[in-house]
N, C-alpha and C positions, 0 to 999 in steps of 0.2 A: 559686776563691771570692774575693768582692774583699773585702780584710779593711778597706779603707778606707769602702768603707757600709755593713757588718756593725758598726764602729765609732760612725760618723757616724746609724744607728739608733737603737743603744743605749742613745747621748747624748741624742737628742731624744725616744726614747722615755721617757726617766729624765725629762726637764725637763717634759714632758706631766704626769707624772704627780704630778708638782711643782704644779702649777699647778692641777690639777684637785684635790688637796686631801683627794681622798677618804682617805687614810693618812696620817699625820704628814711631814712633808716630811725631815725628820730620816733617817726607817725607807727612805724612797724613795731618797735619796741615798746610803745605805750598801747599800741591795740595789743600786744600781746602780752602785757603785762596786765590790760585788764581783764582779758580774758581767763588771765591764769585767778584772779579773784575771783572774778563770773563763775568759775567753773568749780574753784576750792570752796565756794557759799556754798552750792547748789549741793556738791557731794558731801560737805559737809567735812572738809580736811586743809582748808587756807582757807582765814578771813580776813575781813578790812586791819583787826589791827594785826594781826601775822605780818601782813603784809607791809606795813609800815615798820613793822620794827625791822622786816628785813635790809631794811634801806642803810649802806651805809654811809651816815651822814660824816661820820670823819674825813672819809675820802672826798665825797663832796664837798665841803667844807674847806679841804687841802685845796679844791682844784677852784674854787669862787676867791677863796681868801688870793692864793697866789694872780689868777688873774687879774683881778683888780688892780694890784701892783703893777705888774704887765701894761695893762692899760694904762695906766697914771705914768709909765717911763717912757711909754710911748709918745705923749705926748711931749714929751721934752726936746726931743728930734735925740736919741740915746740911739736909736735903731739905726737913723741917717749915720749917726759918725762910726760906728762900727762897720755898717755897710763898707764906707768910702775909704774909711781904712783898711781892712780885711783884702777889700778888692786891690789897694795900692799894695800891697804887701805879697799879695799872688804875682803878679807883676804881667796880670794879663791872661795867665796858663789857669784852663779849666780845670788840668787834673789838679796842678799846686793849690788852687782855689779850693777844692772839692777835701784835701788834703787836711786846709788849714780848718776850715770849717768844722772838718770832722774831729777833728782834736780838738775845737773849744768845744764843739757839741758832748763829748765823752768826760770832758773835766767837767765841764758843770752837771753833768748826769751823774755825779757821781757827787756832789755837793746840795743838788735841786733831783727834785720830785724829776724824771724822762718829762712830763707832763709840762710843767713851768718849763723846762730847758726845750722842748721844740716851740711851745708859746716867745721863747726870745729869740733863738736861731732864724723859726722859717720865715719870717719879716723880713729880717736880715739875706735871709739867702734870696727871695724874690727881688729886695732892691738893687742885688748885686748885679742878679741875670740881668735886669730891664739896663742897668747900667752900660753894662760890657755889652748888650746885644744879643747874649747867648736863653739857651734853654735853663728854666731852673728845676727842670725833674730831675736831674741827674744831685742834685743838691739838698731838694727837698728832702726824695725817697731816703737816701746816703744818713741825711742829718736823723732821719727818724731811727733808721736799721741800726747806725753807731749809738744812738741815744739808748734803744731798748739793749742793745749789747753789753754798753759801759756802764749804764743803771743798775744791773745786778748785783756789780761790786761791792756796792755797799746798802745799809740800811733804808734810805733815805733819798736813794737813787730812783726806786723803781716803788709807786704802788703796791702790785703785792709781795716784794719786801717790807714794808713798813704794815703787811695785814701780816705776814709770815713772823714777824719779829715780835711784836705786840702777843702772838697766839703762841709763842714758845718759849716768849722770854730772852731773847735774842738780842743781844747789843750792837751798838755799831761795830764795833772790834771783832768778834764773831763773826761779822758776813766780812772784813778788810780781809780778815787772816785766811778764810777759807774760798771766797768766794773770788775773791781781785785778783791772784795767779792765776786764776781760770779763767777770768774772764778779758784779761791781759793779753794769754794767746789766741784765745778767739777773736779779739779786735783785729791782732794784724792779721788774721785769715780773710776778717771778711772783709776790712779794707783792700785786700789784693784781689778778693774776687769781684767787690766793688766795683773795681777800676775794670775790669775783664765785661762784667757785665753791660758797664755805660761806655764801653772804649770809644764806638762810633760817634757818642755826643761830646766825648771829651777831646774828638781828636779835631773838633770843630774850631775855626781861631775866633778868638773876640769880633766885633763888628768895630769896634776903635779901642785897642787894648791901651792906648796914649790917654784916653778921656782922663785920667783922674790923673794924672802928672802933676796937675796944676789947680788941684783942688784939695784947700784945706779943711781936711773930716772936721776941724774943729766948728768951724762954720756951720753946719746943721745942728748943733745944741741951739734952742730957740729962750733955756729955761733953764738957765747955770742953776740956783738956788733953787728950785722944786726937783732936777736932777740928783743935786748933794744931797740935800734931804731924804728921798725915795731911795737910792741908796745908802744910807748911812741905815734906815729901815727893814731893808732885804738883807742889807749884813747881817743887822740883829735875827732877822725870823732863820737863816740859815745859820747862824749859830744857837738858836733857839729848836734848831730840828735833831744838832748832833746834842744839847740838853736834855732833849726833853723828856728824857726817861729818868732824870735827875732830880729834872723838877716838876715831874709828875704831870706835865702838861700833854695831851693829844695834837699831832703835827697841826689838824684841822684849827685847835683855837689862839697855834703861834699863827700859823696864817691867816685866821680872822682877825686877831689882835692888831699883827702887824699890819691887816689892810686897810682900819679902824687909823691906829696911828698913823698913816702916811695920809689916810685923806683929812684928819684932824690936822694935821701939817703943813699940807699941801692947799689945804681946801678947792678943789677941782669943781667942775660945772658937774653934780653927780648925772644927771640923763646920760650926757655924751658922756661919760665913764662906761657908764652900763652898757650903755649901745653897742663895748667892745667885748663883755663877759658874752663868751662862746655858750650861751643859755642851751642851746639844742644838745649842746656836748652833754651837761648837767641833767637833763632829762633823758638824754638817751640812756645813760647809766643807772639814774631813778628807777628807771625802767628797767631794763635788766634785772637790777639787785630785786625787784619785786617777782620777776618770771622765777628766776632761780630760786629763791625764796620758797616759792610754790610744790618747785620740783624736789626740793628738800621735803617740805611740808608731806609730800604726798609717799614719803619715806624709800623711795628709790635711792638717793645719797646712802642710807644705812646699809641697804641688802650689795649695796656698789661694795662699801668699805667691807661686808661679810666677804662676800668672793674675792679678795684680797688675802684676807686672814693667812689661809691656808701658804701661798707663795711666803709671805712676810715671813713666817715662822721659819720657813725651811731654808730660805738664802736671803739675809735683805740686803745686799749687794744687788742681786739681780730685780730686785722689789725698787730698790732706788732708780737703779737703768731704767726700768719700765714705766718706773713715775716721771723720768725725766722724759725719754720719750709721748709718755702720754700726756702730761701736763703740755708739752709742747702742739701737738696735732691739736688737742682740743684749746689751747691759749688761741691756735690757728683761725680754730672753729670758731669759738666765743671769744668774747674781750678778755685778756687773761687774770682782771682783777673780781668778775663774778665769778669765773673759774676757782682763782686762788680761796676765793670766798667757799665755794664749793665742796673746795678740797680739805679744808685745814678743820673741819667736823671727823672726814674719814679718818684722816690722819690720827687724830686725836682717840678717835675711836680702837686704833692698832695697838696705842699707848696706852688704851686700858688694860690691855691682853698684858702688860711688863713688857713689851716687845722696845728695845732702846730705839724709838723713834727722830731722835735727832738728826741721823742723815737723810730721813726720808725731806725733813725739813729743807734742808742746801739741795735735795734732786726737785723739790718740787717750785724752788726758784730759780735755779739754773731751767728747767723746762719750760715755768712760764713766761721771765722774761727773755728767755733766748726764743720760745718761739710765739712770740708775739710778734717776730719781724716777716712770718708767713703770707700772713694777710689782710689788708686794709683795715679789717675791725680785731684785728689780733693783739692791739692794743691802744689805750688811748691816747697815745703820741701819732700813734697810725690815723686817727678820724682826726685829729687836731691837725694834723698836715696834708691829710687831702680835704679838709673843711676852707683851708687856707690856700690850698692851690685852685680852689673854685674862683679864686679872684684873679690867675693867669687867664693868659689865652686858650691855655694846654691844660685843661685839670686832669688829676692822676685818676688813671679808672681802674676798676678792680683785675682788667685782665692785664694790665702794665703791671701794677701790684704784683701780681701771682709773677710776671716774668721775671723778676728783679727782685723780689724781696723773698720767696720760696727756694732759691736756690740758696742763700745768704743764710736763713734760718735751718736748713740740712746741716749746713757746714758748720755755722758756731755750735750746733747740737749734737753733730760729731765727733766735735774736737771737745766739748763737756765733756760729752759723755766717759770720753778715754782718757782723760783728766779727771775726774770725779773716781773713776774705776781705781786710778794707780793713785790716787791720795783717800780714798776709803778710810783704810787706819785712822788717819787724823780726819775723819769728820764727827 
């Protein structure tokens, strides 16, 4: 019996089933992550603690810690006055709107986890539409695409950046210098095709572009002092994220620390705090890390990285192109942070050969975060924002996704790719 496509099945049957939608994608991820145990007992190749150890908890850890936060600013009315200001400063115009958004979305993606920066944006962008009258798909999707685009840039910006970084030794300065030129002209690519894509929702006018004329943003703060506080907190944990290879600390336990000190601070009604941690997001991925986990176990990951070997040796220019395209269809495929998890064993694997592995490292996160904007589970800024538009009237569905966010992920992958080609030498 070959336990390696009994594995390699189970996996793509679990992602199918993901995609297709028909079950909560949550429910599908945990049946298919027990099954990948069920099945590594039985054959005798993943067990219970395999299993667990594949989990990783830094990451979740990043995305509970940061939430919390999230939650606890939330309530301060921080979302209302951004809202109401944002929207006064568009001055009514979808596209300017869509504009402005998408440049706070790409600064702080490039400062916060993609993850935490659409957990603040897509709030924001929903109270804008209900405001003005308009659609917020044109907003959401936008904030997600620029978010996984501008996150590459740097360490700290994208998940697996911060698994990539950690596994090679990589500082933030490292991904500024080589990765933020790159990822620089890909934003204004795919903000212009952005605009191409949504043109017929953007060419829509306000329903009362006057509403906020006469509305002080400062008015929805409910909570001046637990606001200063919470942020005076999120400063410290994101200058604690560009530290922490300094001070030895994992992104997970500045964002537990800090979620620890803001509600020691703040001291908030914990339930209703909780009630706002996006828990299904944290299991979905539980889940995953445990399937993939499996698929590793069952030693398909190694015989992948063999039949690599032989290209790697002979051109790794063309080795990196092909990891940047492939990292990107499969980030498409799967969430691209059990991918990047995935990936960075083979990787490692090429580096035992002496083969100078470092650029395969920048092709295979320009791949996953450029193409995680393919497809709704392509990454977890992707489920975080159509999890959040289940609360419109209009929630994003996977075949809107595929129209709008697969053409966007070709072109920033295009424009890497020939950017990454003509700066080779320096990577």
């Amino acid at each position: 019996m070959n336990i390696q496509l009994i594995a390699g099945l189970l996996f793509l049957a679990t992602f199918v089933g993901i995609l297709l939608e028909r079950v909560d994608r949550t429910i599908i991820a945990m049946a298919g992550g027990g099954a990948m145990v069920a099945l590594g007992m039985a054959l005798d190749f993943y067990h219970q603690e395999e299993a667990l150890a594949s989990v990783d908890f830094n990451t979740l850890g990043l995305l509970l810690g940061m939430m919390i936060m999230v939650a606890l600013l939330a309530k301060t009315g921080f979302f209302q006055f951004l809202a109401t200001l944002t929207a006064q400063k568009s001055g009514g115009s979808p596209w300017r709107l869509l504009l402005i958004l998408g440049a706070i979305t790409t600064v702080l993606s490039m400062v916060l986890d993609n993850v935490t920066t659409i957990v603040l944006i897509a709030p924001i962008s929903i109270l804008i539409a209900e405001i003005l009258g308009i659609s917020p798909i044109p907003f959401l999707i936008s904030g997600a695409l620029l978010s996984n685009t501008g996150g590459v840039a740097t360490l700290v910006g994208d998940p697996p950046n911060i698994l990539i970084g950690s596994a090679a030794g990589l500082s933030f300065n490292d991904f500024l210098v080589r990765l933020a030129p790159i990822v620089a002209v890909a934003w204004v690519g795919a903000v212009i095709l952005i605009r191409y894509l949504f043109r017929e929702e953007l060419a829509q006018p306000p329903r009362d572009p006057g509403a906020l004329e006469h509305i002080d943003p400062t008015e929805a703060i409910t909570d001046r002092a637990s606001l200063t506080k919470i942020l005076i907190v999120m400063g410290l944990v994101v200058l604690g994220f560009f530290l922490h290879t300094v001070l030895h600390l994992e992104p997970a336990f500045v964002a537990l620390l800090g979620a620890a000190a803001a509600q020691l601070w703040v001291q908030p009604d914990v339930e209703e705090m909780l009630k706002e941690v996006e828990w299904s997001v944290l299991l979905f991925f539980a889940a995953l890390f445990v399937l993939v986990g499996g698929v590793e176990a069952s030693g398909l990951l190694h015989d992948l990285a063999g039949s690599v070997t032989a290209l790697a040796e002979a051109n790794l220019l063309l080795t990196g192109i092909v990891l940047i395209w492939g990292s990107a269809i499969m980030s498409a495929i799967v969430d691209n942070i059990p991918f990047t998890i995935v990936m960075i064993p083979i990787i490692h694997d090429l580096g035992a050969l002496g083969l100078d592995i470092t650029p395969l490292w920048w092709a295979l996160a320009l791949g996953a975060g450029f193409g995680g904007n393919g497809t709704p589970i392509g990454s977890t800024a992707n489920i975080i924002t159509i999890k959040l538009s289940e609360r419109t009237r209009n929630p994003i569905t996977t075949a809107l996704w595929l129209r709008r966010g697969l053409p966007v992920m070709l072109l920033v992958c295009v424009i890497g790719t020939i950017l990454y080609a003509l700066t080779f030498p320096y990577m």
